[in-house]
N, CA, C and O of each residue as an XYZ file, in Angstrom:
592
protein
N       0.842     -1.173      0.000
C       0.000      0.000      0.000
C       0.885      1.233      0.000
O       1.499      1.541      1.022
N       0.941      1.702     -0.731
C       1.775      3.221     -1.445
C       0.887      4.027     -1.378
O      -0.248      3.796     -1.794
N       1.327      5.348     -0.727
C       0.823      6.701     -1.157
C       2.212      7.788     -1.287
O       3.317      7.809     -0.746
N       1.468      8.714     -2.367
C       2.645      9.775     -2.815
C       2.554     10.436     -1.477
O       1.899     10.018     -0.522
N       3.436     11.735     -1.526
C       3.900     12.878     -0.699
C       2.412     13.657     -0.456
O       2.177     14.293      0.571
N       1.352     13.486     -1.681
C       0.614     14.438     -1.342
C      -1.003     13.588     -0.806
O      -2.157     13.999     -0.688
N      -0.403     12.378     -0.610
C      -1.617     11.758      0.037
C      -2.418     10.893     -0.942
O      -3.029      9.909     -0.527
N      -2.425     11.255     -2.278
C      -2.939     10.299     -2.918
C      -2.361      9.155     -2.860
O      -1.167      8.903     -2.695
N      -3.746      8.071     -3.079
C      -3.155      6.896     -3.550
C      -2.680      6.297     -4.563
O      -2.860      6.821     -5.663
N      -1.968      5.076     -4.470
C      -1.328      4.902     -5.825
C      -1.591      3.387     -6.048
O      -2.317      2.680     -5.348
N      -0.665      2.893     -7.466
C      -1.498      1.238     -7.549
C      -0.825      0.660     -7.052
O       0.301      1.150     -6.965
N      -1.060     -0.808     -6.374
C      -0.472     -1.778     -6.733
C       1.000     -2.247     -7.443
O       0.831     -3.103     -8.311
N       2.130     -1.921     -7.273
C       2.512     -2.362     -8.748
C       2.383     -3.722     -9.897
O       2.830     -3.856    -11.036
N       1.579     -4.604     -9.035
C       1.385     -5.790     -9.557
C      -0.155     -6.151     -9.907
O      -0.424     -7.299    -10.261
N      -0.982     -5.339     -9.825
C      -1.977     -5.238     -9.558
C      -2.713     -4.227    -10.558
O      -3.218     -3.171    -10.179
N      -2.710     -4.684    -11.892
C      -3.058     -3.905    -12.903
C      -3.540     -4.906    -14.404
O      -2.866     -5.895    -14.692
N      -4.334     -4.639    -14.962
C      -4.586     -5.110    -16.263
C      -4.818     -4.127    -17.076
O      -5.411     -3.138    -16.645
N      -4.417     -4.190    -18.363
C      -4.522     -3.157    -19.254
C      -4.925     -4.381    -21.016
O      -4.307     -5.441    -21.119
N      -5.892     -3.989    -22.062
C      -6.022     -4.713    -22.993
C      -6.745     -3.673    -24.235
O      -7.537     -2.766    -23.980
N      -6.341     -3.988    -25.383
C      -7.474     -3.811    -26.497
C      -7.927     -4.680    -26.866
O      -7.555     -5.798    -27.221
N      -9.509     -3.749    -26.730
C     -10.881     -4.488    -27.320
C     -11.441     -3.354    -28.289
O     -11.378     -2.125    -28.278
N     -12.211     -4.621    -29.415
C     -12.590     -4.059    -30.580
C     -13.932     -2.755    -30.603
O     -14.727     -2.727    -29.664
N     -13.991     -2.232    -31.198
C     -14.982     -0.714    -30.701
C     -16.216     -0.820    -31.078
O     -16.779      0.137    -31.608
N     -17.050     -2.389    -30.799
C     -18.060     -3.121    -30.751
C     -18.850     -3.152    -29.755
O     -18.290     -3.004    -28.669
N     -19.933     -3.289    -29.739
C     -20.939     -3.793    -28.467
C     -20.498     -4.914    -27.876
O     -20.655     -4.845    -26.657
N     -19.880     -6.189    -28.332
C     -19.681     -7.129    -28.254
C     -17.837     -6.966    -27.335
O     -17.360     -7.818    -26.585
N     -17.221     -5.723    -27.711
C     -15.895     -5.375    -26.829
C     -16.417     -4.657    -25.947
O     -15.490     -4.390    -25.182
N     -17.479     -4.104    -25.526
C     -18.191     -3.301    -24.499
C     -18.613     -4.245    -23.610
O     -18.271     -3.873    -22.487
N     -19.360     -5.592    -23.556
C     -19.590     -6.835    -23.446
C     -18.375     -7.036    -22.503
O     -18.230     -7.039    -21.280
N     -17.758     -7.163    -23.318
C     -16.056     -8.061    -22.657
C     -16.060     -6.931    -21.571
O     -16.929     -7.159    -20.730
N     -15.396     -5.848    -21.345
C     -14.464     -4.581    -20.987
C     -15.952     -5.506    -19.236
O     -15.719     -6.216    -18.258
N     -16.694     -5.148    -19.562
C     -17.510     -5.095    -18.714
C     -16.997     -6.588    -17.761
O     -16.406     -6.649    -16.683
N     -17.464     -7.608    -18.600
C     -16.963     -9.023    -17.704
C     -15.665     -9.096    -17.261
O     -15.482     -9.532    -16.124
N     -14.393     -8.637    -18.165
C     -13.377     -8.580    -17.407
C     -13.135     -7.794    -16.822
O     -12.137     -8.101    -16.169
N     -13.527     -6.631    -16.560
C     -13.516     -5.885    -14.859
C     -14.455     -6.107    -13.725
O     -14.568     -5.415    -12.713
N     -15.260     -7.433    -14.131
C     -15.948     -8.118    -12.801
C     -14.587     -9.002    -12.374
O     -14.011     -8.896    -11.292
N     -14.281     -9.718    -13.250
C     -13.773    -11.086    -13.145
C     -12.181    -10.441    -12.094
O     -11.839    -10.872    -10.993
N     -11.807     -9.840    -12.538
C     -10.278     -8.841    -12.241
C     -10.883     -8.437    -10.887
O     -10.286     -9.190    -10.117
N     -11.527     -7.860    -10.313
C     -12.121     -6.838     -9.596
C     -12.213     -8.269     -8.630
O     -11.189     -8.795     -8.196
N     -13.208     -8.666     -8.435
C     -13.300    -10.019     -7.493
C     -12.396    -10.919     -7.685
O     -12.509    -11.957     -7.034
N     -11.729    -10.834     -8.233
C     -10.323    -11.775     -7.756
C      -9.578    -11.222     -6.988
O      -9.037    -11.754     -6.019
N      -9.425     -9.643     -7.479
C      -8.181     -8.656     -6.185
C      -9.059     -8.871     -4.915
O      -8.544     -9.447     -3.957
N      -9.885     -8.598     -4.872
C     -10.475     -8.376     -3.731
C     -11.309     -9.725     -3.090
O     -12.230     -9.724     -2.274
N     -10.577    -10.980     -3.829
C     -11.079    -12.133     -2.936
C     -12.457    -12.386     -2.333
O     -12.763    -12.868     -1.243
N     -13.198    -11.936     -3.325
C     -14.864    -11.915     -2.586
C     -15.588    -12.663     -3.994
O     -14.934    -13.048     -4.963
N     -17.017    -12.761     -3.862
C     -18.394    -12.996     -4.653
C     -17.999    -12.143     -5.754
O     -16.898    -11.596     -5.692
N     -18.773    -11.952     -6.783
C     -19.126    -11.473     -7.802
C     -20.132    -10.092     -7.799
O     -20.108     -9.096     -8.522
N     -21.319    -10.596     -6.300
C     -22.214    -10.146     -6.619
C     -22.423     -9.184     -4.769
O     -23.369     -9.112     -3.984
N     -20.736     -8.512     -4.754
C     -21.119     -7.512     -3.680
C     -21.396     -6.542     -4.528
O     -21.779     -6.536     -5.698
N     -21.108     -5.603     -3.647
C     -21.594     -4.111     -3.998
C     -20.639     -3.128     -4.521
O     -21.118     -2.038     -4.830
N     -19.382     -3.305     -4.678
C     -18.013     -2.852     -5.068
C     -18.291     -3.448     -6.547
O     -18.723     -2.679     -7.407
N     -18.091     -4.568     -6.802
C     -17.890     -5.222     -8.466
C     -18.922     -4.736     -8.340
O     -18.647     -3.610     -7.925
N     -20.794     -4.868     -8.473
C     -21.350     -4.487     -9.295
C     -21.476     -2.861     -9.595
O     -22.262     -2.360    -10.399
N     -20.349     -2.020     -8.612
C     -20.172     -0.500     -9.180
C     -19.460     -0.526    -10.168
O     -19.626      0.139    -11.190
N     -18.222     -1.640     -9.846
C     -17.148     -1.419    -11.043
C     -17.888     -1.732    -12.156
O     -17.794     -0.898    -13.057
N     -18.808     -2.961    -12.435
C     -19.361     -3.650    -13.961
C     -20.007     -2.442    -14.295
O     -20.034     -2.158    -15.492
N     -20.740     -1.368    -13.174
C     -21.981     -0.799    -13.939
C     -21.101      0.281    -14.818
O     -21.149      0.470    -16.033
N     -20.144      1.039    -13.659
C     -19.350      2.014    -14.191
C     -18.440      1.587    -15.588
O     -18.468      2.375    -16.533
N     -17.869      0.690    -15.667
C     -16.778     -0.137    -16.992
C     -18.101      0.265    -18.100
O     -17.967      1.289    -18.771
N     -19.339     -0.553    -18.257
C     -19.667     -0.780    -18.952
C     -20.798      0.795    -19.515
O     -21.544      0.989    -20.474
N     -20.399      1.577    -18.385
C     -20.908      2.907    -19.315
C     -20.008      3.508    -19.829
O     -20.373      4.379    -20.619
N     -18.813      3.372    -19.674
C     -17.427      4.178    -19.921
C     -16.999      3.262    -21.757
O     -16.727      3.738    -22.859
N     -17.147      1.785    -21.233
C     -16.972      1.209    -22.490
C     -18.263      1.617    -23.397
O     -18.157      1.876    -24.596
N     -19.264      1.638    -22.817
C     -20.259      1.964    -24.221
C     -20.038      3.032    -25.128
O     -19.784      2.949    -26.330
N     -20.227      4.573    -24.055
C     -19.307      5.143    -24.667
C     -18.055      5.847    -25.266
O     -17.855      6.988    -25.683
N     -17.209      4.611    -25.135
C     -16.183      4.825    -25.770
C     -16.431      4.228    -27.700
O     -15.941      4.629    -28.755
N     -17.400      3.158    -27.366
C     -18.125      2.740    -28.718
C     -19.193      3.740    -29.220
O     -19.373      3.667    -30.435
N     -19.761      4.432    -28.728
C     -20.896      4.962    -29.298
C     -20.331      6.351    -29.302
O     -20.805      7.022    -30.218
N     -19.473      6.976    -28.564
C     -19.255      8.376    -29.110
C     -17.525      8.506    -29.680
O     -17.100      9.234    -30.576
N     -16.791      7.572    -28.850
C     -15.286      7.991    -28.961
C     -14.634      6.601    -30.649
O     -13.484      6.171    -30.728
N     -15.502      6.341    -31.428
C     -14.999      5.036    -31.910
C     -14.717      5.826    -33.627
O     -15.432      6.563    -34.305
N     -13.614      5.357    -33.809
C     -13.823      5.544    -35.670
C     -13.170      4.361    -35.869
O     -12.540      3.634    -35.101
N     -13.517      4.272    -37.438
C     -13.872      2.877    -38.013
C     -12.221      2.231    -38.084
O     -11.252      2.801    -38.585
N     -12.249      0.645    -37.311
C     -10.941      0.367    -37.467
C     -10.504      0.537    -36.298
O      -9.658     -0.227    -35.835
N     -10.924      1.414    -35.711
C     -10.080      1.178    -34.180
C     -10.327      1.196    -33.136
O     -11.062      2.148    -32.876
N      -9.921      0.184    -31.738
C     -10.313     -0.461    -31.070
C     -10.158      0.898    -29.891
O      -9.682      1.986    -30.212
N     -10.567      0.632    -28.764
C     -10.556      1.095    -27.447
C      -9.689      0.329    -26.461
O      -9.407     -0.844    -26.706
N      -9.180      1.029    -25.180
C      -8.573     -0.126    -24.452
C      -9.188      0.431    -23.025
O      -9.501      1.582    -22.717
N      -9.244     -0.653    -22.350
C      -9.781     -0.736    -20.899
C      -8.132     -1.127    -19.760
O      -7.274     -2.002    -19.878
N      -8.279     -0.194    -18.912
C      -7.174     -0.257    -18.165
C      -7.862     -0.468    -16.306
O      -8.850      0.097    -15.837
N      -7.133     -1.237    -15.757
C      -7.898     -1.260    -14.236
C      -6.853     -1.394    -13.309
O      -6.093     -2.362    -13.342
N      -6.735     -0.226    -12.246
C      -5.815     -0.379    -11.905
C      -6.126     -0.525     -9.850
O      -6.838      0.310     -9.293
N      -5.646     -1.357     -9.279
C      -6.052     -1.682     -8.157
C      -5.360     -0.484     -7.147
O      -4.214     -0.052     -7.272
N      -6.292     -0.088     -6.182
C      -5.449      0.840     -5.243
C      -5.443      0.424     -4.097
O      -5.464     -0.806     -4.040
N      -5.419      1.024     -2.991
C      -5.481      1.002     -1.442
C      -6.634      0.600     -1.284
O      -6.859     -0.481     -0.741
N      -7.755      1.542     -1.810
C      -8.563      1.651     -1.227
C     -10.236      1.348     -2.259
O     -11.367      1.135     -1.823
N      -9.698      1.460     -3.854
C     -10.165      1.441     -4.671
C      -9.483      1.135     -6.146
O      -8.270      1.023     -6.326
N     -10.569      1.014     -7.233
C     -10.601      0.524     -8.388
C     -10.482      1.597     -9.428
O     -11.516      2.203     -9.711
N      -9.087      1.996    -10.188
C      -9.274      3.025    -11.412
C      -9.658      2.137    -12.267
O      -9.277      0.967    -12.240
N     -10.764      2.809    -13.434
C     -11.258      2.231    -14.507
C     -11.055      3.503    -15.823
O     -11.765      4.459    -16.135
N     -10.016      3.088    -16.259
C      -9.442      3.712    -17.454
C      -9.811      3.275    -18.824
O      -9.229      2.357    -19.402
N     -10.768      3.938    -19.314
C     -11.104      3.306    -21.458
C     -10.564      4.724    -21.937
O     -11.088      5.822    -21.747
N      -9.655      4.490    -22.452
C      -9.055      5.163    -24.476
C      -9.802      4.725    -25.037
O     -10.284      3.593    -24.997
N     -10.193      6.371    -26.220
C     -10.762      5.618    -27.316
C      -9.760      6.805    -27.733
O      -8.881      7.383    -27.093
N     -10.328      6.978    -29.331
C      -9.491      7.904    -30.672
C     -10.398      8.956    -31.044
O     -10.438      9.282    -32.231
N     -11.266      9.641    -30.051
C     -11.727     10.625    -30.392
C     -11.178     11.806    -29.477
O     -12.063     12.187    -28.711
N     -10.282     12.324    -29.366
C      -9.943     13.056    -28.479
C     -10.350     14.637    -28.331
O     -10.217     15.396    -27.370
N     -10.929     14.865    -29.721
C     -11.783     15.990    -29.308
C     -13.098     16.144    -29.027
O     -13.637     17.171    -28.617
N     -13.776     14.734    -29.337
C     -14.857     14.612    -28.025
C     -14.692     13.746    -26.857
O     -14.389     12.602    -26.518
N     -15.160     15.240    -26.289
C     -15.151     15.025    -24.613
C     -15.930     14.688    -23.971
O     -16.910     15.326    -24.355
N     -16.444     13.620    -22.599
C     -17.453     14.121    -22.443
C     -18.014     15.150    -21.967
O     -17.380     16.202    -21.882
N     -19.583     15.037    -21.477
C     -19.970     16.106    -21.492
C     -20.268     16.190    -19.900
O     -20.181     15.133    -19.274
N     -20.573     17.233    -19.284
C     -20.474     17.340    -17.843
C     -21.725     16.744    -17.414
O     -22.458     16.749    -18.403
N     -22.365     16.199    -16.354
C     -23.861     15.878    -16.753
C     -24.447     17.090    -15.800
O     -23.976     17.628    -14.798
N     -25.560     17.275    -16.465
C     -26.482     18.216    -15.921
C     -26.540     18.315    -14.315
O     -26.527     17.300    -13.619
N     -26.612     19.766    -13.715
C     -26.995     19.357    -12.537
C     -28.840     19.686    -12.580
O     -29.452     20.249    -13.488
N     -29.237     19.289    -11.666
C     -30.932     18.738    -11.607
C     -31.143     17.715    -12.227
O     -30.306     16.850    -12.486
N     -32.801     17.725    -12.656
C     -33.651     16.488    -12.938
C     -33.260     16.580    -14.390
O     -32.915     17.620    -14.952
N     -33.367     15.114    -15.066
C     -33.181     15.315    -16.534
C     -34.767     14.472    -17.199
O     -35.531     13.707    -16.611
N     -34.804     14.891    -18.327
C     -36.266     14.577    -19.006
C     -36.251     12.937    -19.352
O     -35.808     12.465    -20.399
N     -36.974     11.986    -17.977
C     -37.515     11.263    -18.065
C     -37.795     10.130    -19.047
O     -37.813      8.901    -18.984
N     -38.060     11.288    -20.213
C     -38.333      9.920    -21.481
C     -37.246     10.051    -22.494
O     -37.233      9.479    -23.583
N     -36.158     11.019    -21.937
C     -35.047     11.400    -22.893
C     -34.407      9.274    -23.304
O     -34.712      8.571    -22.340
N     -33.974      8.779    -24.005
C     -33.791      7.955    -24.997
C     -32.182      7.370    -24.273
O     -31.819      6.217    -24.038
N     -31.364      8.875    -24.031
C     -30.224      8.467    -23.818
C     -29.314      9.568    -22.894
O     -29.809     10.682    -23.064
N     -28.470      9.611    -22.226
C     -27.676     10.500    -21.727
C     -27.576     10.265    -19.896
O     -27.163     11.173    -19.174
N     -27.877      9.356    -19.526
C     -27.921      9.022    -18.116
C     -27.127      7.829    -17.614
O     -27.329      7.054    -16.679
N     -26.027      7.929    -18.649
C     -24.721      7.079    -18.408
C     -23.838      7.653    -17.414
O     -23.375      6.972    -16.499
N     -23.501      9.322    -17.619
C     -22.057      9.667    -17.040
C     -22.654     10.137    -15.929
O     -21.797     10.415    -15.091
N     -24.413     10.474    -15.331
C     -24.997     10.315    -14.287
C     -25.030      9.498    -13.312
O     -25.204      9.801    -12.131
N     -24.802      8.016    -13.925
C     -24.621      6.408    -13.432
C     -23.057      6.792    -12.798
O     -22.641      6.726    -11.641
N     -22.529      7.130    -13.797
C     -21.053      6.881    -13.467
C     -20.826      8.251    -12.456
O     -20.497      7.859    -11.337
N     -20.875      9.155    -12.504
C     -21.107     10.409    -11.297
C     -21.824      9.751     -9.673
O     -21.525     10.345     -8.638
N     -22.680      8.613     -9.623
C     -23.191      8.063     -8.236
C     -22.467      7.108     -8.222
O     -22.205      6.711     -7.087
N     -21.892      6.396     -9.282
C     -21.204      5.230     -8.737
C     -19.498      5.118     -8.465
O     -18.649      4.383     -7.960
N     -19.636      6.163     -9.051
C     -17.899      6.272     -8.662
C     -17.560      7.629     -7.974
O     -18.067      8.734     -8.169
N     -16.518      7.235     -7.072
C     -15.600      8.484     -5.420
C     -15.506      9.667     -6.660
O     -16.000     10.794     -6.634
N     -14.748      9.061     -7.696
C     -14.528     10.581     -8.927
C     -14.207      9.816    -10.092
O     -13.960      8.617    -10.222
N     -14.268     10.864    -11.006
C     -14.308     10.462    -12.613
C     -13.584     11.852    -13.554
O     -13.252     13.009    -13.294
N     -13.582     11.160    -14.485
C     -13.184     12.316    -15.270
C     -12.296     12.069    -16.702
O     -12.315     11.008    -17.325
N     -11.472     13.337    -17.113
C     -11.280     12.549    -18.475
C     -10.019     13.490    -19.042
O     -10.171     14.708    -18.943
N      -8.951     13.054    -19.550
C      -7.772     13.406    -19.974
C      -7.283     13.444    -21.262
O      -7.749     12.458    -21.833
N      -6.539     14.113    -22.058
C      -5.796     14.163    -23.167
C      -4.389     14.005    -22.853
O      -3.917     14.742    -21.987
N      -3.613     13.109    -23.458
C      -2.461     13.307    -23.274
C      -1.946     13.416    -24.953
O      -0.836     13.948    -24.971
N      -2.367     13.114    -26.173
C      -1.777     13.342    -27.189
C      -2.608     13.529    -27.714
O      -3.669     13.452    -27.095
N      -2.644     13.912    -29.264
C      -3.793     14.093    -29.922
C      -3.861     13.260    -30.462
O      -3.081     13.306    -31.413
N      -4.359     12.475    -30.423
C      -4.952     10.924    -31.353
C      -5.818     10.220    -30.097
O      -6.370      9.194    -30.495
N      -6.056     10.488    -28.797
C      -6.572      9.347    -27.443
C      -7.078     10.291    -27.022
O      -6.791     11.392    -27.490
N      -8.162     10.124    -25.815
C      -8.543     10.865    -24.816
C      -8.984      9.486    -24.385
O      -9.327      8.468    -24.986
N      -8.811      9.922    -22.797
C      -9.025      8.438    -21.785
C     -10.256      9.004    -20.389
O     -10.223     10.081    -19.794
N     -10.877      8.285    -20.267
C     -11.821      8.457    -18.806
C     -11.977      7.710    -18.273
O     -12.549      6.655    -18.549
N     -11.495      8.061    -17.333
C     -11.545      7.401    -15.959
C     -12.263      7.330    -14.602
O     -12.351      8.531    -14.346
N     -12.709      6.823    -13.792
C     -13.164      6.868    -12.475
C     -13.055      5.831    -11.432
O     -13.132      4.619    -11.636
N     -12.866      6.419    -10.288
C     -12.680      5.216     -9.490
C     -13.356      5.395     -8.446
O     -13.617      6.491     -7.950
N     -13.848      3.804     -7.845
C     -14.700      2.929     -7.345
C     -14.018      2.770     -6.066
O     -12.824      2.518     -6.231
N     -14.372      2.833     -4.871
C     -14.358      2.731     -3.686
C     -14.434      0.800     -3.485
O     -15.012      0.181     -4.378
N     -14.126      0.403     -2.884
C     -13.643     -1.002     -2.333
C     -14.713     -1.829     -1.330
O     -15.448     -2.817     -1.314
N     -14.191     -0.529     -0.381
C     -14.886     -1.099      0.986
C     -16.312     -1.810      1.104
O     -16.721     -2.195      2.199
């Protein structure tokens, strides 16, 4: 258990998976099962506490859209998970790096709206979230999941 100078925590060093998956429903699918499967193995428990099913819900809105908004044709996304002290980073790249997401609304949102109550999911289910550029070709988002 590592923490920097300024208190954050840090990973594992052994305690990490990183992979590309294809920028499919069917790699959104995966991203999702293998951060159950990863997730309850570090943490030596069920499948079906309350930690993995934040991580599956959170992975699998981050992987969706990384398919539905961050995807061009040909290239894959990657899912990164990195174990901490205290919690679970859940890192997807995709290749759209100038879309970002979008902040989610604060208040009520319209009910019969179709779509947009993903990064809402991911805002209750994860300690924090958020989203980075480091070159221009990737943008990555991340959030992490509390343990306990």
């Amino acid at each position: 258990m590592k923490q920097q100078e300024d208190g954050r925590e840090t990973s594992f060093p052994d305690a990490g998976f990183s992979l590309r998956l294809s920028g499919t429903p069917r790699g959104a699918r995966l991203a999702r099962t293998l951060a159950v499967q990863h997730v309850a193995e570090w943490c030596g428990g069920p499948y079906d506490t309350d930690a993995v099913r934040a991580v599956a819900l959170v992975t699998a809105e981050l992987a969706s859209n990384a398919i539905t908004h961050g995807r061009l044709p040909g290239r894959d996304f990657r899912l990164t998970l990195r174990l901490r002290t205290r919690s679970v980073r859940i890192e997807v790249t995709d290749t759209r790096p100038e879309r970002l997401p979008p902040v989610p609304p604060a208040g009520p949102r319209c009910p019969e709206a179709d779509s947009g109550r993903g990064l809402l999911l991911v805002e209750a289910y994860a300690d924090r979230w958020g989203c980075s550029t480091l070159d221009a070709w990737t943008k990555t988002v991340w959030a992490e999941v509390r343990l306990s």
